[in-house]
C-alpha positions as CSV (number, residue, x, y, z in Angstrom):
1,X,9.6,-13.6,9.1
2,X,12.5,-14.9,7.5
3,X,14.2,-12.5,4.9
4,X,17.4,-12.2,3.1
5,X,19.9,-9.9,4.3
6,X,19.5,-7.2,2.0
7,X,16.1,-7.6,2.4
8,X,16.2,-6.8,6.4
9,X,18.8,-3.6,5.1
10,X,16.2,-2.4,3.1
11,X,13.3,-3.0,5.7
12,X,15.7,-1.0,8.1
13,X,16.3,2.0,6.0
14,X,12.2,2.0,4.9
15,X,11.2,1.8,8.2
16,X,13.2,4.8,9.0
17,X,10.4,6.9,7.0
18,X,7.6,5.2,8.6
19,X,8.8,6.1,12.0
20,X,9.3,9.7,10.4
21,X,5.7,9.8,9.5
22,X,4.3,8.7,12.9
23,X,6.5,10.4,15.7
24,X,6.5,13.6,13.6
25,X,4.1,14.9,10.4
26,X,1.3,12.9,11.3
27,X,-0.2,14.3,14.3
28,X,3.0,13.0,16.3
29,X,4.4,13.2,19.2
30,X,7.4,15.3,17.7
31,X,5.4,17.9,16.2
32,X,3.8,19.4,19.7
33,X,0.4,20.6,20.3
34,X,-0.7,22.2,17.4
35,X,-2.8,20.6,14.4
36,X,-0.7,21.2,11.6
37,X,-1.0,17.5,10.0
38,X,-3.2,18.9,7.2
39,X,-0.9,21.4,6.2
40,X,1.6,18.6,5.4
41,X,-0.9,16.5,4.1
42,X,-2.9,17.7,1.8
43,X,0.6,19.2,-0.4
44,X,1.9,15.9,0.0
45,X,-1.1,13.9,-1.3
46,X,-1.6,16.1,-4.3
47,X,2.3,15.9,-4.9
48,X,2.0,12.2,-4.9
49,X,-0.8,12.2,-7.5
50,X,1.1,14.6,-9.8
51,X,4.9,12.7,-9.4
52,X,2.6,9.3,-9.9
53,X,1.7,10.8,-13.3
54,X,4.8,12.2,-14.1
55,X,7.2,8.8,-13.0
56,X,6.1,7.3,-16.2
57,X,7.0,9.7,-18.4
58,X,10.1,10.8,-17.1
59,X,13.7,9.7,-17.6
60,X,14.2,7.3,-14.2
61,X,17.6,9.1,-14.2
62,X,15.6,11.8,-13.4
63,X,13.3,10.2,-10.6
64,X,16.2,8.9,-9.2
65,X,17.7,12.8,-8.9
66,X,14.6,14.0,-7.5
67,X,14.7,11.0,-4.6
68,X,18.1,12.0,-3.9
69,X,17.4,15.8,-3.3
70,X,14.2,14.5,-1.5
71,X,15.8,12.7,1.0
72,X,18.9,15.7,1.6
73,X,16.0,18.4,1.8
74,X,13.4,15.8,3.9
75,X,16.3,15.6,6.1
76,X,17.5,19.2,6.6
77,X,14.6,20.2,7.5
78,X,13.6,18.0,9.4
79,X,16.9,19.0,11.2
80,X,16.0,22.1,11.7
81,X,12.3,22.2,12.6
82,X,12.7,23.0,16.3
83,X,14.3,26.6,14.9
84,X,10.7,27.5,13.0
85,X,8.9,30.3,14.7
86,X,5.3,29.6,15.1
87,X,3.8,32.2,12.9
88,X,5.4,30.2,9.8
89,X,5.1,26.6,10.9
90,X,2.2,25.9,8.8
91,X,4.3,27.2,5.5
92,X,6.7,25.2,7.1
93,X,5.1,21.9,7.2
94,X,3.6,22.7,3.4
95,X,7.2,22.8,2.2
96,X,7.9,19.7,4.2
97,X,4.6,17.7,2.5
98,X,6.3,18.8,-0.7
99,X,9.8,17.7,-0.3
100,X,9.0,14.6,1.2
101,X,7.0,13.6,-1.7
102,X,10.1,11.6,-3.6
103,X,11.2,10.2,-0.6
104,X,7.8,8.4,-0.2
105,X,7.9,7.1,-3.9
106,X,11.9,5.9,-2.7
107,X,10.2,3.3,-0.4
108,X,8.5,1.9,-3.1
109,X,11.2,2.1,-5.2
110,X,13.3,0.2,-1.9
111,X,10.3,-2.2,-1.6
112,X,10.2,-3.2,-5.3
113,X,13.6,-3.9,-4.9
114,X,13.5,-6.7,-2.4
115,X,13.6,-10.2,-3.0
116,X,10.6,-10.8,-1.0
117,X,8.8,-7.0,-1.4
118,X,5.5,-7.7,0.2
119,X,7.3,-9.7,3.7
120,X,9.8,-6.3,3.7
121,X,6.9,-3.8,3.5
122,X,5.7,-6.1,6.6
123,X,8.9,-5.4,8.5
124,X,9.0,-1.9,7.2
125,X,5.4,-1.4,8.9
126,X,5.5,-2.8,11.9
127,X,9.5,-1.9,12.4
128,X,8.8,1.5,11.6
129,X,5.9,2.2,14.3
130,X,8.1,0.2,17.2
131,X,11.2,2.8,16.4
132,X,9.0,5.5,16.8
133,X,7.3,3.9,19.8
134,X,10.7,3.5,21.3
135,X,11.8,6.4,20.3
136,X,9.0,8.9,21.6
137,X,9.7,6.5,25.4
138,X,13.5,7.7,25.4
139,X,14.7,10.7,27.3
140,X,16.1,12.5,25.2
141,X,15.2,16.2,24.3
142,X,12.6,16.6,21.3
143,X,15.6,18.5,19.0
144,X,17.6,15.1,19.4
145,X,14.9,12.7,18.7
146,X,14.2,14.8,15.5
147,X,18.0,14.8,14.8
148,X,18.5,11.4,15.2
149,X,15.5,10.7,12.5
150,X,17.1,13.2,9.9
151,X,20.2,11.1,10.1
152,X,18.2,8.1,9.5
153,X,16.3,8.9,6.6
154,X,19.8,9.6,4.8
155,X,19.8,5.9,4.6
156,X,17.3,6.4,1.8
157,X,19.8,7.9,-0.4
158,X,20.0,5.8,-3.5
159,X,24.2,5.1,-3.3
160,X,24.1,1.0,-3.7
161,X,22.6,-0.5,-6.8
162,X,21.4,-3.0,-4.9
163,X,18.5,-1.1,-3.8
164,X,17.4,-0.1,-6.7
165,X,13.7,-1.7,-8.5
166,X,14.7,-4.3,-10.8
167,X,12.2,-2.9,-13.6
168,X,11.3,-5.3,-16.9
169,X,11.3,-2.0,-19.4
170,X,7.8,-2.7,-20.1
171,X,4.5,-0.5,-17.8
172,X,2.1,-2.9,-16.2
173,X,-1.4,-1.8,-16.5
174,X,-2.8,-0.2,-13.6
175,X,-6.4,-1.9,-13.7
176,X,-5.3,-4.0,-11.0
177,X,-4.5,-1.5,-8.6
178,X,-7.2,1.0,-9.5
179,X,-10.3,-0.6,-8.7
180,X,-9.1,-1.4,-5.2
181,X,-8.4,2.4,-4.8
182,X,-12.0,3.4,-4.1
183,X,-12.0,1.0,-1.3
184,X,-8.7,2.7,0.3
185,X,-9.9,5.9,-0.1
186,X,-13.6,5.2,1.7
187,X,-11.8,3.0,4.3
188,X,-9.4,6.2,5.3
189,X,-11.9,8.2,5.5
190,X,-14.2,6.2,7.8
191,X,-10.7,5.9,9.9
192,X,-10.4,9.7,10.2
193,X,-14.3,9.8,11.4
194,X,-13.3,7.4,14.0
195,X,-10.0,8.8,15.0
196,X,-11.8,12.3,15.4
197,X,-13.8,11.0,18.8
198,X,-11.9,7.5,19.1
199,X,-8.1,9.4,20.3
200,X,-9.3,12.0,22.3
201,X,-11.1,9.3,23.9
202,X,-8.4,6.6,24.5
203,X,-5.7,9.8,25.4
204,X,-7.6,10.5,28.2
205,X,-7.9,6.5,29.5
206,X,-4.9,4.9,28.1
207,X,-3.3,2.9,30.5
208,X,-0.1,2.4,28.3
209,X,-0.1,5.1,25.1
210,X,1.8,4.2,22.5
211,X,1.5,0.7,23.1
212,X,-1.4,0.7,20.1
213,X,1.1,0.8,17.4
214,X,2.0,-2.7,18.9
215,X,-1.8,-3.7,17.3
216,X,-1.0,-2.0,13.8
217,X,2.1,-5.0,13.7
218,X,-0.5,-7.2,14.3
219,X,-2.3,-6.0,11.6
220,X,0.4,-6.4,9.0
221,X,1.4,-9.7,10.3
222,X,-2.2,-10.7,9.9
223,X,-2.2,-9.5,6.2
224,X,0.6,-11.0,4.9
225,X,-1.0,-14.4,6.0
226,X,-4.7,-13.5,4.4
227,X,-2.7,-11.8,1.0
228,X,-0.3,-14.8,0.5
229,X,-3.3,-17.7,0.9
230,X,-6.6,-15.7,0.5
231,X,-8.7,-13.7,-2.6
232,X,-8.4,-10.2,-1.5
233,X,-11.8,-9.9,-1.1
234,X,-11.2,-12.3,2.2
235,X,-8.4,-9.0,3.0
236,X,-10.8,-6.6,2.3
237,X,-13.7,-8.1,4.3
238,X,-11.3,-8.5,7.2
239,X,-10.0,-4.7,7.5
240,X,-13.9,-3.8,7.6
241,X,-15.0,-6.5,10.1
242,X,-12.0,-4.5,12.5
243,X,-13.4,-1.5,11.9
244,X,-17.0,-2.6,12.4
245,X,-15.9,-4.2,15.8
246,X,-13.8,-0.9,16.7
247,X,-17.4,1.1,15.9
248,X,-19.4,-1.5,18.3
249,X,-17.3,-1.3,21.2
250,X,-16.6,2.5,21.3
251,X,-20.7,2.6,21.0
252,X,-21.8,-0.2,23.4
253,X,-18.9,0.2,26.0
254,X,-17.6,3.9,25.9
255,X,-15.1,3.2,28.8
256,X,-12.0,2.3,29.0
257,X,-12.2,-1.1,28.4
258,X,-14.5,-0.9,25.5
259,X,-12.7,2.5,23.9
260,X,-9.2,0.5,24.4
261,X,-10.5,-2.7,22.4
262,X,-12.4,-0.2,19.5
263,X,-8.7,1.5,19.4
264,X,-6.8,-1.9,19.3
265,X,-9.2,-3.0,16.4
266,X,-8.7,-0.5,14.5
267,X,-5.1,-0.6,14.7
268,X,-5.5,-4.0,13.5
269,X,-8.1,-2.9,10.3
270,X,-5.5,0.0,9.3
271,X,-2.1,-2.3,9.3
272,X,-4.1,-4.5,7.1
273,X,-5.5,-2.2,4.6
274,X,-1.9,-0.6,4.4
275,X,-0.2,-3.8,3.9
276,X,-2.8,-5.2,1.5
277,X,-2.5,-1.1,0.1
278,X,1.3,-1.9,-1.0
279,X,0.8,-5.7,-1.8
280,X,-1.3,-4.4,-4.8
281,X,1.3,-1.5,-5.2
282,X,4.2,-3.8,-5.5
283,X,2.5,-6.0,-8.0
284,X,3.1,-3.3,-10.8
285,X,6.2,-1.8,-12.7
286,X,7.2,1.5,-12.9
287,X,6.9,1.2,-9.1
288,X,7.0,4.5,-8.7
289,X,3.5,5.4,-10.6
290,X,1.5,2.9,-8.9
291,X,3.0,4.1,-5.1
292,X,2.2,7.1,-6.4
293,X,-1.5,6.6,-7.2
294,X,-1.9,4.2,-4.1
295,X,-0.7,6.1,-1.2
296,X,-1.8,9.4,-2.7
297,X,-5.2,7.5,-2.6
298,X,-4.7,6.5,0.9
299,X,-2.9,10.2,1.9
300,X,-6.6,11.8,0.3
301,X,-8.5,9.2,2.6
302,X,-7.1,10.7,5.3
303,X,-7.3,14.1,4.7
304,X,-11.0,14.0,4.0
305,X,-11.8,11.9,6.9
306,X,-9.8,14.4,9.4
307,X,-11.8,17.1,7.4
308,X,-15.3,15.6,8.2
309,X,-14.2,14.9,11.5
310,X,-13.9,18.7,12.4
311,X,-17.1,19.4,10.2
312,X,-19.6,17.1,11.3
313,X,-19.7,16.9,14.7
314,X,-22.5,15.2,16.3
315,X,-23.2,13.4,13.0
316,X,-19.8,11.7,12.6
317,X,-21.2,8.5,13.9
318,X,-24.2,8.1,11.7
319,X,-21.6,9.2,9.0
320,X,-19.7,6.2,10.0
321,X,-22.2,4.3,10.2
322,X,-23.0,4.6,6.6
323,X,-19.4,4.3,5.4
324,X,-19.0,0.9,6.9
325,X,-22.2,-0.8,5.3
326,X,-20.8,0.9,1.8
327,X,-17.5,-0.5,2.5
328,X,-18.9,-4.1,3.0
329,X,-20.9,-3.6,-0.6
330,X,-18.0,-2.0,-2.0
331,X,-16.0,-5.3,-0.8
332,X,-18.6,-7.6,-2.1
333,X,-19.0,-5.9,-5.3
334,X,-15.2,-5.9,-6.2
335,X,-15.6,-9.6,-5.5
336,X,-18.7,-10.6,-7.7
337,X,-18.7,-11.9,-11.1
338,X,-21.2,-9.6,-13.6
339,X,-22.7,-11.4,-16.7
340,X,-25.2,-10.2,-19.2
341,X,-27.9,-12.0,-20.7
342,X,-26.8,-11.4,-24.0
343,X,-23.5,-13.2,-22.5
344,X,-25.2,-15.9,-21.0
345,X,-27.5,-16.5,-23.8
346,X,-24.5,-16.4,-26.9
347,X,-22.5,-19.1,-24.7
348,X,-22.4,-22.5,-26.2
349,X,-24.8,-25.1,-24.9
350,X,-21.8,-27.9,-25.0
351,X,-18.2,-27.2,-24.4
352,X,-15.5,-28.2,-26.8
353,X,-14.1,-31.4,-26.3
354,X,-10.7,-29.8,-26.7
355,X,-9.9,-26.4,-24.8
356,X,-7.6,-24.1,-26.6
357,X,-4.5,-23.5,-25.1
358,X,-4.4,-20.1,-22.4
359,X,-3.3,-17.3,-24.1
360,X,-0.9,-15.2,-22.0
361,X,-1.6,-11.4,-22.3
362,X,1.0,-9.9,-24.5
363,X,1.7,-7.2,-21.5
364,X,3.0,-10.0,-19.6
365,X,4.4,-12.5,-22.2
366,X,7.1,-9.9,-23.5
367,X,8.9,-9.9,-20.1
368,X,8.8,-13.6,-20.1
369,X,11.5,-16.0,-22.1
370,X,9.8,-18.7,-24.2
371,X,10.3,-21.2,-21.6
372,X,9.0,-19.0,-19.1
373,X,5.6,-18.8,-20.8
374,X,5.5,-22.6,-21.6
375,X,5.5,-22.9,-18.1
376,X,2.9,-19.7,-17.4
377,X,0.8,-21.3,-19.7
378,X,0.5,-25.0,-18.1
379,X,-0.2,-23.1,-14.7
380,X,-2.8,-21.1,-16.3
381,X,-4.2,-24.6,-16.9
382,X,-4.1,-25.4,-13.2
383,X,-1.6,-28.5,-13.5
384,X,1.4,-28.7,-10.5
385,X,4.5,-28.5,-10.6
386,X,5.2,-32.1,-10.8
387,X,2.5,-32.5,-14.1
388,X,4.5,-29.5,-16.0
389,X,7.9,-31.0,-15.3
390,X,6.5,-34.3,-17.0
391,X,4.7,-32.2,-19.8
392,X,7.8,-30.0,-20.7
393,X,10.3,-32.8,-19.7
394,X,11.9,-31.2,-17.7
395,X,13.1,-31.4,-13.9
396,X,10.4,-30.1,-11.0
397,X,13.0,-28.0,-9.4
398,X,13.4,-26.1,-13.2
399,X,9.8,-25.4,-12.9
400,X,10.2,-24.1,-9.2
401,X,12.9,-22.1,-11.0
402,X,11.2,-20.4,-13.7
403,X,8.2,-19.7,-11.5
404,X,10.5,-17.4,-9.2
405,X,11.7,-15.9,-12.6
406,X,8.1,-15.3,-13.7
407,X,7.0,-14.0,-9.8
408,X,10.6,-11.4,-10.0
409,X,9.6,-10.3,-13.2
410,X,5.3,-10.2,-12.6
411,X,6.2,-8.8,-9.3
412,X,3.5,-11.4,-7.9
413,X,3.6,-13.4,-4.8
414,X,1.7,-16.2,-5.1
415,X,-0.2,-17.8,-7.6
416,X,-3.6,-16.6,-7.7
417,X,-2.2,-13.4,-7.5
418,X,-0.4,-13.9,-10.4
419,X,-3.4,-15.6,-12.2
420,X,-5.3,-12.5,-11.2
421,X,-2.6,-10.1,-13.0
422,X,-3.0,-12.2,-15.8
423,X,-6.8,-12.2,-15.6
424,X,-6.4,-8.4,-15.4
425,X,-3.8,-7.7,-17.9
426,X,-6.0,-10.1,-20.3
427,X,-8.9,-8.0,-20.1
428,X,-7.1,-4.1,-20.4
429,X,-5.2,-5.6,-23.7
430,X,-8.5,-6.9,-25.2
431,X,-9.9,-3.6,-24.4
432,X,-10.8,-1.7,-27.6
433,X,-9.3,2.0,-28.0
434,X,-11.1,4.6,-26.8
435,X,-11.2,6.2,-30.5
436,X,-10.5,4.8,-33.7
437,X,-10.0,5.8,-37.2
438,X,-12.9,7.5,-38.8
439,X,-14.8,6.4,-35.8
440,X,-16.4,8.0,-33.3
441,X,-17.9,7.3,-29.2
């Protein structure tokens, strides 16, 4: 991957969260034998939810206080966790889901920030689960390894300007996040009804553990290429056919060759779902409301699958079972054009013999320059870049120019993503209001 130099600085300070996350909160290494994930969970899910809400409408001076006293109190006690007596250790690691709450929206915030967001968030990913590979393989005492990850998520402390969101001043609608967010929340859940049978399984025949993580790299990898070329439906599909391969081979072969391959493919479905997760997440301005929404989302998947897991039992595979052929619809659905007949039946029998000219959505045209949308507007028309330089008269290059202005300021990577966004913002500004004057719904 190639990136820009402050782009690897802010993958390297990301992925110093990341690697928090897996050696220690989440059911790592770090945190010793006993379950206490959900207690840091389920606080930190519902405190992403409410700070999404609240990003919005608060002064960013503001969020940008509360990410700095995130990261200090993330970090202290962190520091200190090996001192916690075991009869307050779940209290503990509720206070810890809390605190870290701004210092999850902060990797957005980083993320937003790069020049190439959706690449970093690759190297964040797949950077973040090697540290804490290599980290829970060194010899050192459990204190140190937690010290040495306090000290590292101080790099998170907002100091440079540099690492801070370029934001346009104007809120992107979140209609193109939101109805992937079902999806993420269903595929998290079918994870943590795998996970439940699927590690206590490969802990007991794992020939190298740890060495999974290696497949969750993969999985990004493999996302960034399906997200830059492919609809997302083609993501979507992807991340489901993993996890349906993961459910074959843990039923059809439940040795260690067949419960190795099931865990190495689903390693492979949930890199891809996380990295498509924040592809869609970095698409929209205030970061910091859409992270919030989307890994709260993602957080909530996991907390009811782990949940089910414990309650179920015996049924979890059936439940499974289930989940993934309502993941496929759901994937299929999201993809699928819907037309009435009344639709169908208004249209005109012959087209114009002039189109009119695309209309850009006034969401997006106010953070474009008049240029910018010239050129917006002969891309919406499907011409290259050579036919708008003749159109406009102006040099190709210029229009390879203002199309990195319009993908900065969109926060699009490619251009049916950004024709999507438009799509999308198009049809929320059209949208009637929910209530107007002297009427009622």
């Amino acid at each position: 991957m190639l990136l820009a130099k402050n782009d690897w600085w802010v993958a390297g300070c990301t992925a110093s969260y990341v690697a928090w996350l897996t050696a220690f909160p989440m059911s790592g290494a770090l945190l010793g034998e006993a379950d206490l994930m959900l207690w840091f969970l389920i606080p930190h899910t519902l405190g992403l939810l409410a700070l999404g809400y609240a990003a919005r409408r608060l002064p960013p001076t503001l969020v940008k206080r509360l990410c700095r006293a995130g990261v200090v109190i993330t970090s202290l006690l962190t520091m200190i966790s090996p001192l916690i007596p075991d009869m307050v250790a779940a209290l503990w690691m509720v206070v810890l889901g809390l605190g870290a709450v701004p210092v999850s929206l902060r990797i957005g915030q980083y993320l937003k920030g790069a020049a190439q967001p959706v690449t970093t968030a690759v190297a964040t990913l797949a950077g973040g689960n090697l540290l804490a590979l290599a980290l829970i393989a060194s010899p050192l005492t459990g204190p140190m390894k937690l010290m040495l990850l306090a000290v590292w998520l101080l790099s998170l402390f907002p100091r440079r300007e540099g690492a801070e969101a370029p934001g346009t001043g104007d809120a992107t609608p979140l209609g193109l996040l939101l109805r992937y967010l079902p999806f993420v929340l269903l595929f998290q859940v079918v994870s943590g009804l795998m996970y439940g049978g699927l590690l206590p399984a490969y802990g007991q025949v794992a020939l190298l553990p740890g060495t999974e993580v290696l497949f969750y790299g993969v999985g990004a990898i493999l996302g960034l290429r399906l997200v830059g070329h492919y609809q997302p439906t083609v993501t979507m599909l992807t991340a489901v056919l993993g996890a349906l391969v993961a459910f074959a081979l843990w039923q059809i072969s439940p040795h260690a060759m067949g419960i190795h391959g099931a865990m190495f493919a689903m390693m492979i479905a949930a890199g891809l779902v996380d990295l498509f997760l924040l592809s869609r997440i970095l698409m929209h301005d205030p970061v910091s409301t859409a992270y919030g929404y989307g890994v709260g989302t993602l957080c909530g998947g996991i907390v009811l699958g782990k949940w089910l897991a414990m309650s179920v039992g015996g049924a979890a595979e059936i439940l499974i079972f289930i989940a993934l052929i309502i993941l496929n619809l759901a994937a299929l659905l999201l993809h699928m054009p819907f037309k009435t007949r009344e639709a169908e039946s208004s249209a005109p029998s012959d087209p114009p013999e002039t189109a009119p000219p695309p209309i850009i959505p006034p969401g997006i045209a106010q953070r474009l320059s008049e240029q910018e949308q010239h050129v917006l507007e002969q891309v919406m028309d499907d011409k290259t870049y050579r036919e708008i330089a003749t159109h406009l008269a102006i040099s190709e290059s210029s229009v390879k120019t203002y199309m990195h202005r319009i993908y900065l300021k969109t926060g699009a990577c490619r251009r049916h993503q950004l024709m999507e966004m438009v799509r999308q913002s198009g049809i929320t500004d059209s949208d009637p209001p929910a209530t107007e004057p002297g009427h009622f719904r």
